[in-house]
Rosetta silent file (secondary structure, phi, psi, omega in degrees, C-alpha in Angstrom):
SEQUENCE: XXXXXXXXXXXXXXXXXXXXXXXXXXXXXXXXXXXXXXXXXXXXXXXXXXXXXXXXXXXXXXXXXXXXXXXXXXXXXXXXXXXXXXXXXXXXXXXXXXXXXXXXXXXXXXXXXXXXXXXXXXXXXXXXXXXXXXXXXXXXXXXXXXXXXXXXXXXXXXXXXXXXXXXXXXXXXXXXXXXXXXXXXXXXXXXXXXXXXXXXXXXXXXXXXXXXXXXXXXXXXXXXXXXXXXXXXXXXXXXXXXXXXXXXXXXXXXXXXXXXXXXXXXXXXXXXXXXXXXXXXXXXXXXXXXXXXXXXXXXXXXXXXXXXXXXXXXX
SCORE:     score description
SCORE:     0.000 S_00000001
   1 L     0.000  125.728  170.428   33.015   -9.721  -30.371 S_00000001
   2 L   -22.572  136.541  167.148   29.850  -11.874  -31.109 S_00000001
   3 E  -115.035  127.852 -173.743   29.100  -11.641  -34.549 S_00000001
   4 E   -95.510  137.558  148.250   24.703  -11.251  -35.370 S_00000001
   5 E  -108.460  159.800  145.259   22.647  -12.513  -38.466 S_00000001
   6 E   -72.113   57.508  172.285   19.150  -11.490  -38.936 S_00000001
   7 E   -55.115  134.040 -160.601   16.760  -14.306  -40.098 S_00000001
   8 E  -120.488  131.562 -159.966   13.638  -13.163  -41.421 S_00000001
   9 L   -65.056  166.665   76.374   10.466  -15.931  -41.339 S_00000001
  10 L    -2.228  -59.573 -137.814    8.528  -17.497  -44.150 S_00000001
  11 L  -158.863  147.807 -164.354    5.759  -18.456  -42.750 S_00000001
  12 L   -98.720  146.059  176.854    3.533  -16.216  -39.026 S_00000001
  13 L   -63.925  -55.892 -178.193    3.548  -17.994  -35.718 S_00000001
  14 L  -148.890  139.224 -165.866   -0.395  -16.197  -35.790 S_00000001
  15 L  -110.566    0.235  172.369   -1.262  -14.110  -38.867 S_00000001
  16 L  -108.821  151.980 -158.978   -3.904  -11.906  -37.038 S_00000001
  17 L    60.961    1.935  167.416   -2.636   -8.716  -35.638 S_00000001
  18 L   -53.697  156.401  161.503    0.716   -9.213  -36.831 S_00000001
  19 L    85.716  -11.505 -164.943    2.711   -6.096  -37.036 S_00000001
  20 H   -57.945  -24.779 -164.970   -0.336   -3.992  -35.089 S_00000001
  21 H   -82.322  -39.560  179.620    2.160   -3.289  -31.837 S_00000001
  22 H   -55.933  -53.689 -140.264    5.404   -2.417  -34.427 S_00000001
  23 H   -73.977  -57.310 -178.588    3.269    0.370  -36.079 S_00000001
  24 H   -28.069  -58.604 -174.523    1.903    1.550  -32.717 S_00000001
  25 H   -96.912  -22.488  169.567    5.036    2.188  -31.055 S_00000001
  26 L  -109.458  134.719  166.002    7.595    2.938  -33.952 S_00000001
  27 L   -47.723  -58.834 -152.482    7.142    5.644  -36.487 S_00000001
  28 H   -70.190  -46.819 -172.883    9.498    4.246  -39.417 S_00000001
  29 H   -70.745   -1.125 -174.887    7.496    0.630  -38.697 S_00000001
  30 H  -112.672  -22.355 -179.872    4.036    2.482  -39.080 S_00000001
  31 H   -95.879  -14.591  175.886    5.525    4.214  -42.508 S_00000001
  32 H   -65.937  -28.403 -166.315    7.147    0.588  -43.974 S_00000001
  33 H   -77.915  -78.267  169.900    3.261   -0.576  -43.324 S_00000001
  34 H    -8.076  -77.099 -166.753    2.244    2.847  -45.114 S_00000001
  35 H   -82.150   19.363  152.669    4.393    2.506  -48.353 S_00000001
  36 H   -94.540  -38.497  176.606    2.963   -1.340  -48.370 S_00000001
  37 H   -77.655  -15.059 -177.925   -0.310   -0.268  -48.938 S_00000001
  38 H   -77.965  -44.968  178.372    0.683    2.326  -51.460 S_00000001
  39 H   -44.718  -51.980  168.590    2.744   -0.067  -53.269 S_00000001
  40 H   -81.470   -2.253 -170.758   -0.128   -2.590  -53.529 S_00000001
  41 L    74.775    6.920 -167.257   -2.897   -0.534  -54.324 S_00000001
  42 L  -158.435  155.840  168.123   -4.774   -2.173  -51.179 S_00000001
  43 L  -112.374   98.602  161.219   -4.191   -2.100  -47.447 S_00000001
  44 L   -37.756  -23.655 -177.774   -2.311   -4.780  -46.579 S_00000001
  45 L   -90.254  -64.434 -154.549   -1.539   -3.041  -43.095 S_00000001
  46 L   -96.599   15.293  131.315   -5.193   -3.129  -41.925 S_00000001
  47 L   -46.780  -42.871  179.316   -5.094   -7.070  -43.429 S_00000001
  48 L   -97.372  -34.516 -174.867   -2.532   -7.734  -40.721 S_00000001
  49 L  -100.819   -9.936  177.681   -3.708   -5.956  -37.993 S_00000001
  50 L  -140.142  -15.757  167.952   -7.647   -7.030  -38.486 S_00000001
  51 L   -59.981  152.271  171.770   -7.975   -9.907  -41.070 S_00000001
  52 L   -73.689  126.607  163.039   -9.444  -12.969  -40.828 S_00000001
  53 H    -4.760  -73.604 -166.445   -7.034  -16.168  -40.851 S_00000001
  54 H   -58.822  -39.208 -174.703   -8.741  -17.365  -43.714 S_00000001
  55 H   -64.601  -47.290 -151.372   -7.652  -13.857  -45.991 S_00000001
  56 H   -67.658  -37.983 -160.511   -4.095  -13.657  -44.171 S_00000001
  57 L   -79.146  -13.906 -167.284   -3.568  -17.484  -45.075 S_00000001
  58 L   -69.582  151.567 -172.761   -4.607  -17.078  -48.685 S_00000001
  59 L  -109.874   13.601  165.981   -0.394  -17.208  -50.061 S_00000001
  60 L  -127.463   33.564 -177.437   -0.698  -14.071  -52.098 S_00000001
  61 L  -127.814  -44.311 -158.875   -1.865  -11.916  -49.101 S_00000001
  62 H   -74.938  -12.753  169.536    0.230  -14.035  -46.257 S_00000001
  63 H   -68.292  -58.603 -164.540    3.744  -13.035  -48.480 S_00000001
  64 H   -86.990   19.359  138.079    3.585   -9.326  -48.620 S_00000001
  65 H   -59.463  -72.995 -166.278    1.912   -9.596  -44.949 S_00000001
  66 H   -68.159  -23.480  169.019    5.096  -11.236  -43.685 S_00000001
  67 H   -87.904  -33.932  177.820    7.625   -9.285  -45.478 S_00000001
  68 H   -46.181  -67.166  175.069    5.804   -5.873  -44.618 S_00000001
  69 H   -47.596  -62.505  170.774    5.775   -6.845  -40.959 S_00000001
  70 H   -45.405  -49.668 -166.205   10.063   -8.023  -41.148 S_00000001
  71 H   -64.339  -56.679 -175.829   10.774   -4.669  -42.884 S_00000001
  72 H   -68.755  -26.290 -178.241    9.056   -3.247  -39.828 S_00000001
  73 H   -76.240  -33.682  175.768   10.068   -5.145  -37.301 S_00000001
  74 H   -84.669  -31.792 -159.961   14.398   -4.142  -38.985 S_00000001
  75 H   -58.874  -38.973  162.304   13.403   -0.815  -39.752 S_00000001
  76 H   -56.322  -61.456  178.232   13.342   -0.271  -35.908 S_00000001
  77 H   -45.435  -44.370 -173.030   16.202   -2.288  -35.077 S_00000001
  78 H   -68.309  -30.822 -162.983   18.198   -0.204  -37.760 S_00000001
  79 H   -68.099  -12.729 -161.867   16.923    3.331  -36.850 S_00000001
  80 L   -93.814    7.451 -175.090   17.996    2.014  -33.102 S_00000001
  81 L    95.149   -3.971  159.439   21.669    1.128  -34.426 S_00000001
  82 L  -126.032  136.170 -169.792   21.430   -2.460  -35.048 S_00000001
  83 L  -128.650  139.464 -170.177   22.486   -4.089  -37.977 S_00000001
  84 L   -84.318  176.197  178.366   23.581   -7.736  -38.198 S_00000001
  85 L   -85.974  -45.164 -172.711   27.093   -9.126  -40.093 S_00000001
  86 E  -134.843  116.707  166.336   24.926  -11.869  -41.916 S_00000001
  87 E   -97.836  179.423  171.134   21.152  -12.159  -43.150 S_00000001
  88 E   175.200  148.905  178.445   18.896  -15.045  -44.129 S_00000001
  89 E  -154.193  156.837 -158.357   15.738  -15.608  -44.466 S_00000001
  90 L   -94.027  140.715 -174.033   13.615  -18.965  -44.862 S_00000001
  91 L    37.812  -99.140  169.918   11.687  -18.922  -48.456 S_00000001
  92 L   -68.871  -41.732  171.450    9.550  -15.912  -48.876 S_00000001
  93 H   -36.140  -36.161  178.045   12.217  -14.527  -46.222 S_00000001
  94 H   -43.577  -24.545 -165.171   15.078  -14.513  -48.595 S_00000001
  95 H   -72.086  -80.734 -171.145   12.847  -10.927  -50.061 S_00000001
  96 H   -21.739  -51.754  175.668   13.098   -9.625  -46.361 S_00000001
  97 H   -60.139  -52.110  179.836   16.823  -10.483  -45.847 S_00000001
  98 H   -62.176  -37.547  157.807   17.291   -9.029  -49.119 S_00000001
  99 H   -68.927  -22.998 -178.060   15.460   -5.455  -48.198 S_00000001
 100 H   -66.730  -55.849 -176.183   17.184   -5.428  -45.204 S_00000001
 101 L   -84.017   35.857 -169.586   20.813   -5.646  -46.931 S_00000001
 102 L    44.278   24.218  174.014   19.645   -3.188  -50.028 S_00000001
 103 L   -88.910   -8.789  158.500   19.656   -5.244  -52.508 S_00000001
 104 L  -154.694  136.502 -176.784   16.233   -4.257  -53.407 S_00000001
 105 L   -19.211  159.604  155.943   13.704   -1.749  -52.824 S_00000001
 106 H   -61.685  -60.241 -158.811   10.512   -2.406  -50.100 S_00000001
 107 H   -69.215  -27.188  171.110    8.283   -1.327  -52.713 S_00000001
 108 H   -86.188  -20.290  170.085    9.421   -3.437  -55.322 S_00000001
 109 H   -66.740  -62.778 -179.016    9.934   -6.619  -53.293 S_00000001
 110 H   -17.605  -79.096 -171.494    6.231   -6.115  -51.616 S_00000001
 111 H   -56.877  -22.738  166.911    4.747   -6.262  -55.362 S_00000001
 112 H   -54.320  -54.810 -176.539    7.102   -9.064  -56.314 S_00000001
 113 H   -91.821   11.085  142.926    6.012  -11.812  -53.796 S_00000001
 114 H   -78.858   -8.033  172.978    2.657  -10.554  -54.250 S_00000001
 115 H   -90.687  -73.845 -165.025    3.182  -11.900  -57.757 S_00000001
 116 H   -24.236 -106.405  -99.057    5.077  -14.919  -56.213 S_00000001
 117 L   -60.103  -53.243 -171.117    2.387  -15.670  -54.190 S_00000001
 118 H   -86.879  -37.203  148.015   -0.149  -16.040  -56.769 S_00000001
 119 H   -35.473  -50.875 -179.300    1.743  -17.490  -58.991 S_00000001
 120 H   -52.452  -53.993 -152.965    2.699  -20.067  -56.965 S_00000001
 121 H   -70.770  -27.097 -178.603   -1.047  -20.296  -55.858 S_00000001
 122 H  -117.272   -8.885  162.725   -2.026  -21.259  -59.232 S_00000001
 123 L   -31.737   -6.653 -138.900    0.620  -23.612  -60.673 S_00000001
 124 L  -162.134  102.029  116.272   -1.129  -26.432  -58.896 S_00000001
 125 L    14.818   67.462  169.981   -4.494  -27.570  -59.182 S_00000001
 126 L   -16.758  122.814 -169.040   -6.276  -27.258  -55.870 S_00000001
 127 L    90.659  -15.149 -166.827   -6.121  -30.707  -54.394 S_00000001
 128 L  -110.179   27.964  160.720   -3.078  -32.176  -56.939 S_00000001
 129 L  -127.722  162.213  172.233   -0.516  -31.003  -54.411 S_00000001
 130 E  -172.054  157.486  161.658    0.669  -31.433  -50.907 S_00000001
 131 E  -116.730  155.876  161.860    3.239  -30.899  -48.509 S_00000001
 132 E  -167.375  152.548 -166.580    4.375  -33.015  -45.227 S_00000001
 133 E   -71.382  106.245  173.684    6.507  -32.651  -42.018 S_00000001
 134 E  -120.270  139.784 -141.727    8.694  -35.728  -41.440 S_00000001
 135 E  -144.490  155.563  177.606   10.211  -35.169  -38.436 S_00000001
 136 L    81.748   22.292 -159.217   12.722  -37.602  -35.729 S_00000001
 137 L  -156.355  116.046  156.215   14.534  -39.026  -39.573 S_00000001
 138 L   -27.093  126.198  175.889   17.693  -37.982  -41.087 S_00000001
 139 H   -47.188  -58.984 -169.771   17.464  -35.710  -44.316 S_00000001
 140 H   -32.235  -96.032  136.211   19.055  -38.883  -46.399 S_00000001
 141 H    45.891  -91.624 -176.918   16.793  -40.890  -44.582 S_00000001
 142 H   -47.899  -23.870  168.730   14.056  -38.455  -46.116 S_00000001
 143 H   -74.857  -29.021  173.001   15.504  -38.217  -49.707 S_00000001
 144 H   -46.156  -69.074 -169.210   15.398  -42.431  -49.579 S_00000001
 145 H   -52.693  -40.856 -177.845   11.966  -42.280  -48.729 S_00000001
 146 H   -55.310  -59.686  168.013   10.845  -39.942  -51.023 S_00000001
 147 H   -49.601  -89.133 -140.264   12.685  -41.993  -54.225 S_00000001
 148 H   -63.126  -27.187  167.447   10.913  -44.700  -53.210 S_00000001
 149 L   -81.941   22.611 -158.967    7.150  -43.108  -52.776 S_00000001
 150 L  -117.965  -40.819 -178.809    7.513  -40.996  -55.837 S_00000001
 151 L    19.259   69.697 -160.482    6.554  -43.777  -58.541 S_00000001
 152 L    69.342   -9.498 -170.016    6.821  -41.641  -61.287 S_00000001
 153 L  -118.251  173.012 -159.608    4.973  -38.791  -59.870 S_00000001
 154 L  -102.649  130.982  169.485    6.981  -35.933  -58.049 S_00000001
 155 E  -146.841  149.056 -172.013    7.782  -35.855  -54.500 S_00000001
 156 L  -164.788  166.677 -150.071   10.770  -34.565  -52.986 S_00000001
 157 L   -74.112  148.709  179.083   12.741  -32.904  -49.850 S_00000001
 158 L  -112.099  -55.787 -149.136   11.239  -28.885  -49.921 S_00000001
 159 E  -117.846  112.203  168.032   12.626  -27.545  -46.511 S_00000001
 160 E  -122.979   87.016 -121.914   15.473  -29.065  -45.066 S_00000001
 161 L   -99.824  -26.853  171.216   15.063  -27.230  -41.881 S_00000001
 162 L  -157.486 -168.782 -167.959   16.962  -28.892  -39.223 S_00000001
 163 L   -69.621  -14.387 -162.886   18.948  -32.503  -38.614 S_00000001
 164 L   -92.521  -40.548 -158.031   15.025  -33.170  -36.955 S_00000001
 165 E  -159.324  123.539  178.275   12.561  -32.310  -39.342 S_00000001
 166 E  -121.227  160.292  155.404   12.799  -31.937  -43.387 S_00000001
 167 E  -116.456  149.505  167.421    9.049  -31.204  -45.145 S_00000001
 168 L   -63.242  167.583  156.625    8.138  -32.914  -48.367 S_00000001
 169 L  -175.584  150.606 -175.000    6.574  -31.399  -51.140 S_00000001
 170 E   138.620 -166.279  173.912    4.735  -32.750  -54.640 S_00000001
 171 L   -32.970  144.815  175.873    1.687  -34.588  -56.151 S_00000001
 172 H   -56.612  -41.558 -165.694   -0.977  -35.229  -53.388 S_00000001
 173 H   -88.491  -17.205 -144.316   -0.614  -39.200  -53.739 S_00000001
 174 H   -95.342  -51.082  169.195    2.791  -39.147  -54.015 S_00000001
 175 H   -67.514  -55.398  158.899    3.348  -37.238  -50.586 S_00000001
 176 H   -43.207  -52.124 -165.961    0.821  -39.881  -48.948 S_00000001
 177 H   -61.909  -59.004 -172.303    2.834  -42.724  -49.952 S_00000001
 178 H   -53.613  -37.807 -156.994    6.060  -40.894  -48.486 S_00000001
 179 H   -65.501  -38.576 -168.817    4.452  -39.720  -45.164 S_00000001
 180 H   -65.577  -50.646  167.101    3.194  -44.040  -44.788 S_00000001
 181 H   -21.589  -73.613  165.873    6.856  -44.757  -45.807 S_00000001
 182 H   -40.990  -55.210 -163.112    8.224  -42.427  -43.223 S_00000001
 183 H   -56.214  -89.036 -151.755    5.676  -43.608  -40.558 S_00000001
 184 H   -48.425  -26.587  174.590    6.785  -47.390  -41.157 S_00000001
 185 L  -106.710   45.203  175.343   10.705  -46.936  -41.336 S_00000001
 186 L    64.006   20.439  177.871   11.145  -44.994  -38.079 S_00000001
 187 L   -82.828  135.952  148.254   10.390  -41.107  -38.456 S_00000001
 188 L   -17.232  -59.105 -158.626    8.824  -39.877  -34.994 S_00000001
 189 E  -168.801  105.730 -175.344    6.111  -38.068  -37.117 S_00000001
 190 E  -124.692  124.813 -161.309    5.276  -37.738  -40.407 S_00000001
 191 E  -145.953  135.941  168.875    1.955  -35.187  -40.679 S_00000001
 192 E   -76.297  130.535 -178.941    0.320  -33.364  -43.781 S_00000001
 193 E   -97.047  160.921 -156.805    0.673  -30.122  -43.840 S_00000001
 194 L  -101.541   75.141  174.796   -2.621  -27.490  -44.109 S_00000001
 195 L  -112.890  160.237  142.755   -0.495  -25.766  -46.858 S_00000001
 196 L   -93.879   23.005  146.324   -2.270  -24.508  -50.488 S_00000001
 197 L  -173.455  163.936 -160.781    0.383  -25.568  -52.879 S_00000001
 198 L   -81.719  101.341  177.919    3.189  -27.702  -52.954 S_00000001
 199 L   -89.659  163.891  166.473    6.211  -24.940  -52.601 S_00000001
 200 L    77.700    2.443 -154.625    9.557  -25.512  -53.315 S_00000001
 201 L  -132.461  163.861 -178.036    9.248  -29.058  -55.614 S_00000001
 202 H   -66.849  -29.118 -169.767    9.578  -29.219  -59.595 S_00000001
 203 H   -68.309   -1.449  151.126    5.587  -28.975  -60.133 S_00000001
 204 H  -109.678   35.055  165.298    6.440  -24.627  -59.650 S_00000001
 205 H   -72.700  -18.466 -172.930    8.019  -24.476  -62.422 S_00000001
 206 H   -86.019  -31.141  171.272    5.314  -22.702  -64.754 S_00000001
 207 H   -81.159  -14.405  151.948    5.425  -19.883  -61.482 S_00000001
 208 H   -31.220  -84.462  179.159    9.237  -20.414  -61.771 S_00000001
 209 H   -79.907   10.778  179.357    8.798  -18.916  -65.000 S_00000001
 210 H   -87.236  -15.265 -170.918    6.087  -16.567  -64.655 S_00000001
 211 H   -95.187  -44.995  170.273    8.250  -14.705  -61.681 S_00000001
 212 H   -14.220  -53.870 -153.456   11.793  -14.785  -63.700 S_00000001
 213 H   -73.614  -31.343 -160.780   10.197  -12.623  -66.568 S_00000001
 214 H   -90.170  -55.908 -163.058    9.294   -9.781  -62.850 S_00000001
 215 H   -63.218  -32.754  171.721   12.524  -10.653  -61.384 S_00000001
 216 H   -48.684  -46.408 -142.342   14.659  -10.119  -64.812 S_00000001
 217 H   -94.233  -51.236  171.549   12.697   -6.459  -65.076 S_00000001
 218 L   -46.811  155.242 -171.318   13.142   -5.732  -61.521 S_00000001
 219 L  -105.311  138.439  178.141   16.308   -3.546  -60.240 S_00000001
 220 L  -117.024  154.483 -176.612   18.657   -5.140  -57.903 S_00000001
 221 L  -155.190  163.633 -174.192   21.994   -3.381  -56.398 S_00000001
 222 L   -54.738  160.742 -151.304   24.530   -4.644  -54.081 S_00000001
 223 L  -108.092  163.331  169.659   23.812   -6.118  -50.668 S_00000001
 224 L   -77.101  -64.567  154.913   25.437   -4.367  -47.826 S_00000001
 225 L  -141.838  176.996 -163.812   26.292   -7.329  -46.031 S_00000001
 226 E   -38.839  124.895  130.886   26.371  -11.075  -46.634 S_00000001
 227 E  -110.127  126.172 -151.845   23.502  -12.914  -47.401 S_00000001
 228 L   -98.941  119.362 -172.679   23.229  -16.520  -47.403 S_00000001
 229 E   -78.443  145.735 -167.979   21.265  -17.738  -49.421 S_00000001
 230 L   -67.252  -10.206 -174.146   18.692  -20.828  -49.262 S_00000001
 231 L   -97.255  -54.279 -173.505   19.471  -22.460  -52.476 S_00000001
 232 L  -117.062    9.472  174.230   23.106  -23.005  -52.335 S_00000001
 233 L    45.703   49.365  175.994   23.663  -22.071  -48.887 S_00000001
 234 E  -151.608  173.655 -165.864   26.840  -20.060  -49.021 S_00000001
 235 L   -91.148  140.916  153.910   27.044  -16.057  -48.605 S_00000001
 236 L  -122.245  169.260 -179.201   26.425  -13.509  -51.379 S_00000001
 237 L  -174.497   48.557  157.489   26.742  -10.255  -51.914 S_00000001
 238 L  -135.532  148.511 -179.851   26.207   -8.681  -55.903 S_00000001
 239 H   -88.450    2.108  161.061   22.390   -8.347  -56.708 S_00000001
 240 H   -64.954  -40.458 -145.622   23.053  -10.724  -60.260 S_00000001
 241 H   -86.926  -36.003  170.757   23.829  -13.097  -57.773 S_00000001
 242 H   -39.671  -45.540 -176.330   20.352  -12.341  -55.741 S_00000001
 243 H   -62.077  -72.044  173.020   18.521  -12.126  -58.525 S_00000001
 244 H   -51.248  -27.408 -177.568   19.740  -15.634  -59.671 S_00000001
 245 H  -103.805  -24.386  145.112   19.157  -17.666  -56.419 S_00000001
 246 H   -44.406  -76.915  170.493   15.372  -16.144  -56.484 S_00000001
 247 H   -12.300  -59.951 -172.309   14.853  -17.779  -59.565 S_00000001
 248 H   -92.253   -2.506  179.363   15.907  -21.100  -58.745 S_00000001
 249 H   -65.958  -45.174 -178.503   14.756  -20.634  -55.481 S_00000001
 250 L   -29.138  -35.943  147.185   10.871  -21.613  -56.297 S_00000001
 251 L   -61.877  -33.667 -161.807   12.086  -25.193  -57.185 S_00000001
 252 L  -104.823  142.131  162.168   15.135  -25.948  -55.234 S_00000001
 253 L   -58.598  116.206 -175.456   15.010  -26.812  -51.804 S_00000001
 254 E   -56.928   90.722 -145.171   15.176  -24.651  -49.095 S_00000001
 255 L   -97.071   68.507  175.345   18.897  -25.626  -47.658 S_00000001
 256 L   -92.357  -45.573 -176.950   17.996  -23.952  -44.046 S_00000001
 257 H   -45.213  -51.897 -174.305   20.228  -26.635  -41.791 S_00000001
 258 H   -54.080  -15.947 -165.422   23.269  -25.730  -44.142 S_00000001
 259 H   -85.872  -53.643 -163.817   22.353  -21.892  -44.068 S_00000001
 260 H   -73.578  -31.615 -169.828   22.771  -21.611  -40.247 S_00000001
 261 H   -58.748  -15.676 -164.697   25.673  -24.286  -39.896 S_00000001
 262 H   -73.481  -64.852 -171.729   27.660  -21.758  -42.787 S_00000001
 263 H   -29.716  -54.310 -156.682   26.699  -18.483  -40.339 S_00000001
 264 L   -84.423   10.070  177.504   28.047  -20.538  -37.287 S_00000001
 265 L  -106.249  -15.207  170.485   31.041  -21.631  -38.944 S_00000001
 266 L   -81.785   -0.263 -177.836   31.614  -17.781  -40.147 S_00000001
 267 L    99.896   14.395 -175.555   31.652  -16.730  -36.584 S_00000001
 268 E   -95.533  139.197 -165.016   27.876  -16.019  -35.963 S_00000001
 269 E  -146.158  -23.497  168.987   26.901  -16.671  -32.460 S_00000001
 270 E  -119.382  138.827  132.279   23.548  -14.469  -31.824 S_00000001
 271 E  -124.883  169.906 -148.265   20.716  -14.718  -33.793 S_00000001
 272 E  -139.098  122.899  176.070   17.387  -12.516  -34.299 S_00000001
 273 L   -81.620  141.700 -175.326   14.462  -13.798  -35.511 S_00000001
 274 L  -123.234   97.631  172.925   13.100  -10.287  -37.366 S_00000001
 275 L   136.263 -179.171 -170.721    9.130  -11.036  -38.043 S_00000001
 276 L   -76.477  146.870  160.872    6.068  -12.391  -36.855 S_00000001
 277 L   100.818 -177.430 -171.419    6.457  -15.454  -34.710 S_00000001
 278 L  -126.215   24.708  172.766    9.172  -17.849  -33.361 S_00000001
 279 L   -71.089  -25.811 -177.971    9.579  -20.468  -35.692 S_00000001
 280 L   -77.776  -47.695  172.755   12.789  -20.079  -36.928 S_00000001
 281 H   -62.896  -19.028 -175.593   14.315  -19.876  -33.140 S_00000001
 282 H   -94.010   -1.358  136.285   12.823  -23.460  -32.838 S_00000001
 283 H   -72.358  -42.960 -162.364   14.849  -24.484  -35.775 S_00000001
 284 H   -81.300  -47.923 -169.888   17.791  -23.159  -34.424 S_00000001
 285 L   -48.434  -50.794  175.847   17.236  -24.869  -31.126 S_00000001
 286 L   -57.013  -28.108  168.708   16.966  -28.066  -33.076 S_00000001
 287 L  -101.814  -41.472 -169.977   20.576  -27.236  -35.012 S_00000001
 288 L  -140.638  121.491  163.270   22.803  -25.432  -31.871 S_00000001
 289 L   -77.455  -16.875 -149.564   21.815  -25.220  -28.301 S_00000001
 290 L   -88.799  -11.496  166.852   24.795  -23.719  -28.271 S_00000001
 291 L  -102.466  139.912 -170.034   23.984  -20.060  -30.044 S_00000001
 292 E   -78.052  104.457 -170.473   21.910  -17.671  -28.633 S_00000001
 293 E   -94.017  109.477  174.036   18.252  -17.297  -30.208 S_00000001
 294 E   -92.846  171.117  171.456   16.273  -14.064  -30.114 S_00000001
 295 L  -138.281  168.039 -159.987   13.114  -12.647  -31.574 S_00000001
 296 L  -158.636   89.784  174.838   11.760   -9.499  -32.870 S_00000001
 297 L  -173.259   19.483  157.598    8.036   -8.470  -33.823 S_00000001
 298 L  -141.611 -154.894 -165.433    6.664   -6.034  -31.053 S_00000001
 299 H   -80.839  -67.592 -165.198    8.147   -2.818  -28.840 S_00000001
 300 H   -34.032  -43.980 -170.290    8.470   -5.819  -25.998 S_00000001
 301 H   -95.496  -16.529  158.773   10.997   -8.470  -27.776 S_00000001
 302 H   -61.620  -54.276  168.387   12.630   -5.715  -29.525 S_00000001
 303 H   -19.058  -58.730 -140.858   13.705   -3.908  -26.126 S_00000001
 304 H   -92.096  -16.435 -172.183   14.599   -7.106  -24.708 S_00000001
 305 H   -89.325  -47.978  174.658   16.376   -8.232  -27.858 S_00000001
 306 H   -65.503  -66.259  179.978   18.511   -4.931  -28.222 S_00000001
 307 H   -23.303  -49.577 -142.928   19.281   -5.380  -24.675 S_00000001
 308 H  -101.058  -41.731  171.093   20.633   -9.120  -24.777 S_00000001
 309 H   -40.992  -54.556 -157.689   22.766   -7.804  -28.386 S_00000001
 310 H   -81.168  -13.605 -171.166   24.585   -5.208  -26.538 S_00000001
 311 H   -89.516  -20.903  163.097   25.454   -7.602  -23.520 S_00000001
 312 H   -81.381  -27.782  168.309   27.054  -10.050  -26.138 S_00000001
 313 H   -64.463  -35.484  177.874   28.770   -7.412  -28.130 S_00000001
 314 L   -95.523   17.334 -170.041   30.068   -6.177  -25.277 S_00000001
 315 L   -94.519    0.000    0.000   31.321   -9.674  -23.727 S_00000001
């Protein structure tokens, strides 16, 4: 029998009207929206279904937008009977993956990575930061480049999302140097990305240590089933250890090739993107043609997603 993870996104395909179709048609996905706005004190539900870009994109409205929307988009799949073997989730996803397997509340992650968010958002200088895509270049290849553009200032691998494409992340000048680096030693494409702060890189360490002090205080409890986490890329499953790979996640690079090759070497063979957009299946495509990628983040792709589950479970 097939064995399914869940991956839950980071980052929206399109950030306006996410989640508006979950809420419509499922109850439980119109009350995970609900107890997001109670939780924040604001509504974050009519943010997602009617905000402007510019508000959604802001990074301490587009986290607990994107986890709100994953919780709704599994809450359905679970009330309908499906539950994966293995989660993950990319960055902010790790929260998602983590409500999904119980290891922490909805209400308490929602207020965490609304803290993340802002934290993050202010660690950095507007302007003193950057990220960039280098894409067609080995990860070594990208860690090379990186040593060599960093001349003293910090720049280093963030995402290291498939054998095709790692993103950068550090000092603004630092990340220029790399992406001209890249360009000139044979990456495909190396492009800045329209992010507002460097995620992922040593320069978030002061929101490193402003979200430890929320994540210490916060309650965590054992996961349900595996989750593999983005920092060391291997499966957990006590909520010390959850707890602990948040932390270092804000710094440490986001080890998504290594995350899916561990699922597909555990015996994972479908996976479900659970949130808005399709980014993650386009990573996968880019690691295995050879596993089956779904999505999940209206009535339509659930149907069709539940559908394509039971015909592999039952092969």
């Amino acid at each position: 029998m097939s064995k399914v993870a869940f991956l839950f996104p980071g980052q929206a395909s399109q950030y306006c009207g996410m989640g508006k179709d979950l809420a419509q048609n499922f109850p439980e996905s119109q009350g995970v929206l609900e107890q997001a706005d109670a939780a924040l004190g604001f509504p974050i539900s009519k943010m997602c279904f009617e905000g402007t870009e510019e508000e959604l994109k802001l990074t301490e409205n587009t986290q607990p937008g994107i986890l709100s929307v994953s919780i709704a988009a599994y809450r359905a799949l679970e009330k309908r009977g499906v539950v994966p073997d293995f989660v993950a989730g990319h960055s902010l996803g790790e929260y998602s993956a983590l409500v999904a397997a119980g290891g922490i509340e909805f209400a308490d992650a929602v207020k965490l990575v609304r803290a993340r968010g802002k934290y993050m958002q202010e660690a950095v200088p507007p302007g003193e930061g950057a990220m960039a895509a280098i894409l067609g270049m080995a990860p070594s290849d990208v860690a090379d480049v990186c040593k060599k553009a960093s001349q003293g200032e910090v720049v280093s691998p963030a995402n290291l999302n498939s054998p095709e494409q790692t993103v950068i992340s550090g000092a603004a000048a630092a990340v220029k140097r790399a992406v001209e680096i890249a360009s000139q030693s044979g990456a495909k494409r190396a492009v800045i990305l329209p992010v507002s702060a460097p995620f992922h890189c040593a320069l978030m360490m002061p929101a490193q240590k402003r979200l430890e002090a929320d994540l210490r205080s916060a309650r965590f409890s054992s996961l349900k089933f595996p989750l593999i986490t983005n920092v060391d890329a291997e499966a957990i499953t006590t909520g010390d250890e959850a707890r602990e790979s948040l932390i270092r996640q804000v710094t440490s690079p986001v080890r998504w090739l290594d995350s899916i090759r561990e699922m597909i070497e555990a015996g994972v063979s479908v996976f479900v993107e659970v949130g808005p957009g399709k980014v993650l299946c386009g990573l996968l495509r880019q690691i295995d043609r050879s596993v089956r990628a779904l999505n999940v983040e209206d009535a339509a792709s659930l149907n069709a997603a539940m559908e394509k589950i039971a015909q592999d479970r039952a092969s």
